[in-house]
N, C-alpha and C positions, 0 to 999 in steps of 0.2 A: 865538659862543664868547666869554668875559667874559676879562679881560685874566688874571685869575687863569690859567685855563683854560689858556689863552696860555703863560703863565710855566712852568705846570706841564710842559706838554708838549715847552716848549722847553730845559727840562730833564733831562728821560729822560737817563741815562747809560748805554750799554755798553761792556762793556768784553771783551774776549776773551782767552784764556790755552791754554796747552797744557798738558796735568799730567804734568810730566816726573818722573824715580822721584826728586829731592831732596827732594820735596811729598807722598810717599806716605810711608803706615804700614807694618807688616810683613805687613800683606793686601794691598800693593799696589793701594793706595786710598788719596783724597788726604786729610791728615790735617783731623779737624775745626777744628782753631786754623787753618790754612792757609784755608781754604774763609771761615771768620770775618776771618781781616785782609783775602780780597781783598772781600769784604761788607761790611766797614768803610770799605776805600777809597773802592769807587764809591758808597757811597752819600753819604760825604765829599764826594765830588765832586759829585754830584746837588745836594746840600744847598747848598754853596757857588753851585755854577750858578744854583740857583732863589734862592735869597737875596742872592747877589754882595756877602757878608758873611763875615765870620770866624765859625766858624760849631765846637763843640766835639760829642762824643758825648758825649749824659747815659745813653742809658741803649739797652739791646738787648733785644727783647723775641720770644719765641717763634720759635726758630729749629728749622724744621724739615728733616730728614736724611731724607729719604724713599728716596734712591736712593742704593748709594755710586757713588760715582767712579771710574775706574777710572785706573790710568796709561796713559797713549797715547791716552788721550782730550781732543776740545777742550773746554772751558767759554767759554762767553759769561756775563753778569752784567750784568744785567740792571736797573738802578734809579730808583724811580721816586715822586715826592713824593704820598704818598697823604691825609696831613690837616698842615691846615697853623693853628696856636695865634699867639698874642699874641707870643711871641717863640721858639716853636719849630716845627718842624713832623719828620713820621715819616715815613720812608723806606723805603717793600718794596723787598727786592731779593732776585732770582729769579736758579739757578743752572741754569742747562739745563747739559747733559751732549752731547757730540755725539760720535758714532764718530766719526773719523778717515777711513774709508771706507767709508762706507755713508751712506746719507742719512737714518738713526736719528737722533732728537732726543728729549729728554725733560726734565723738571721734575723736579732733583733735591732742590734746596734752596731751601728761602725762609725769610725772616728779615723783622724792623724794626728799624730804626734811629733813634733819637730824637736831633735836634740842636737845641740851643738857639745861637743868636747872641748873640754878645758884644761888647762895646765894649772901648777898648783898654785898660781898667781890669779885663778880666776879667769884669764884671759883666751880665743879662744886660741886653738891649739889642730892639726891634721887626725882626722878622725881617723884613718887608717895609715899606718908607717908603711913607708914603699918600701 
């Protein structure tokens, strides 16, 4: 395994949550902006883990809602550094869905998340030091 490799994997972030009804819409499902900030975060977190840099979101790309959510459900989230550029790299992060009692799981949502690295000027900066 190459140090890359390494780095990637020692980065995976999960993260877990319960979808209480403050998080849900009037279907009682958890709202899509809600489902996007915690997909923001972990992958934030990912990002920074695998960079150990200051690290901003440029951009979100192809977020898929295939299941909804339901309230009383748990979500784990899932994220995980899938291409990594010159001074950015793209973040999938996957939203399983889990009953509460039952040992149901499924793949409700995935998205990407694009972060570029910055220096303390703002500008960007090598997301990995050689």
């Amino acid at each position: 395994m190459t140090s890359l490799e390494q780095r990637i994997l020692g980065s995976e972030t999960r993260i877990f949550k319960a979808v209480f009804p403050n998080t849900t819409n009037h279907y009682d499902t958890l709202f899509g902006g809600t489902a996007l900030h915690m997909m923001d975060e972990v992958s934030f977190i990912c990002a920074t883990r695998f960079s150990r840099k200051k690290v901003v979101t440029i951009s979100t790309d192809k977020i898929d809602f295939t299941k909804p959510i339901p309230q009383g459900t748990i979500v784990e989230l899932i994220a995980v550094v899938e291409k990594v550029g010159r001074t950015s790299c793209v973040v999938r992060v996957d939203i399983f869905k889990e009953d509460m009692y039952s040992l149901h799981r499924e793949l409700a949502v995935t998205g990407f998340f694009t972060f570029v690295a910055i220096d303390d000027d703002k500008n960007p900066t090598p997301i990995l030091d050689n």
